[in-house]
C-alpha positions as CSV (number, residue, x, y, z in Angstrom):
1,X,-4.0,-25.4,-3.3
2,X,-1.2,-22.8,-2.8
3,X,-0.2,-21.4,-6.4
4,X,3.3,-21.4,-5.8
5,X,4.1,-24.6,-3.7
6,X,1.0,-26.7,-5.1
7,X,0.4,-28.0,-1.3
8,X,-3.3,-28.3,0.3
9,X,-4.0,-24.8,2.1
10,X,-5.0,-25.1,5.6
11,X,-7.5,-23.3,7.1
12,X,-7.9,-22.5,11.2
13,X,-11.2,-22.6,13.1
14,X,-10.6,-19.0,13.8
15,X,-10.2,-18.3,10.2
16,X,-13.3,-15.9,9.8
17,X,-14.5,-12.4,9.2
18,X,-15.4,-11.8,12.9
19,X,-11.8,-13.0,14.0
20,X,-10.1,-10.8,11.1
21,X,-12.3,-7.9,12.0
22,X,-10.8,-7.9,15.6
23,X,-7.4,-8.4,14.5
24,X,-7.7,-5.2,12.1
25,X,-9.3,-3.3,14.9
26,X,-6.8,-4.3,17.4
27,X,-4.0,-3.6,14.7
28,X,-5.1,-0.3,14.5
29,X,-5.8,0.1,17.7
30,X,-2.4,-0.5,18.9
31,X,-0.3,1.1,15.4
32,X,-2.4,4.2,15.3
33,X,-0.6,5.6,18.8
34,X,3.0,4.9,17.3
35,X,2.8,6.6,13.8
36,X,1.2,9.4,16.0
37,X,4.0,9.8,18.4
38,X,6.3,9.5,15.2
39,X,4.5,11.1,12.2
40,X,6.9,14.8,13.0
41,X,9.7,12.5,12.4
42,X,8.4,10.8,9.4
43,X,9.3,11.9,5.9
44,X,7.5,10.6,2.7
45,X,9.4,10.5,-0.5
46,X,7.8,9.5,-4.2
47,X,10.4,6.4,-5.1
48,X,8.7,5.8,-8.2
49,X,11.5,8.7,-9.5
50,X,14.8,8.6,-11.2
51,X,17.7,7.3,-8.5
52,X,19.3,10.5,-8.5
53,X,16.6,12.9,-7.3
54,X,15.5,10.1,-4.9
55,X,18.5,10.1,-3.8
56,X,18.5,14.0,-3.6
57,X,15.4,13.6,-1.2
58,X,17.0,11.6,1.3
59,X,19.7,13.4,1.5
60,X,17.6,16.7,1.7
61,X,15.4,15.0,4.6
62,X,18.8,14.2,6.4
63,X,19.8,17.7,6.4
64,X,22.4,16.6,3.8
């Protein structure tokens, strides 16, 4: 049963590990090329931080 809506779950023939092992693999496959191509444009800021100095870091990364 689905734990918010209470309704039956369904589940799909291909629902397995060897069909979810090929869709990670494929996922990767095809996502690794584009955060590669745009990892020198990429910045990673720590949101977990007061709004100000978040704030402060985006406005640092866009040369603000």
């Amino acid at each position: 049963m689905d734990d918010f809506t209470g309704e039956p779950l369904i589940r799909r023939k291909d629902d397995n590990a060897d069909t979810l092992k090929k869709r990670l693999a494929a996922f990767h496959e095809q996502t690794a090329p584009v955060l590669a191509h745009y990892q020198s444009k990429v910045a990673t800021l720590a949101a977990d931080r007061p709004a100000s100095v978040v704030a402060q870091a985006i406005s640092d990364c866009m040369g603000g």
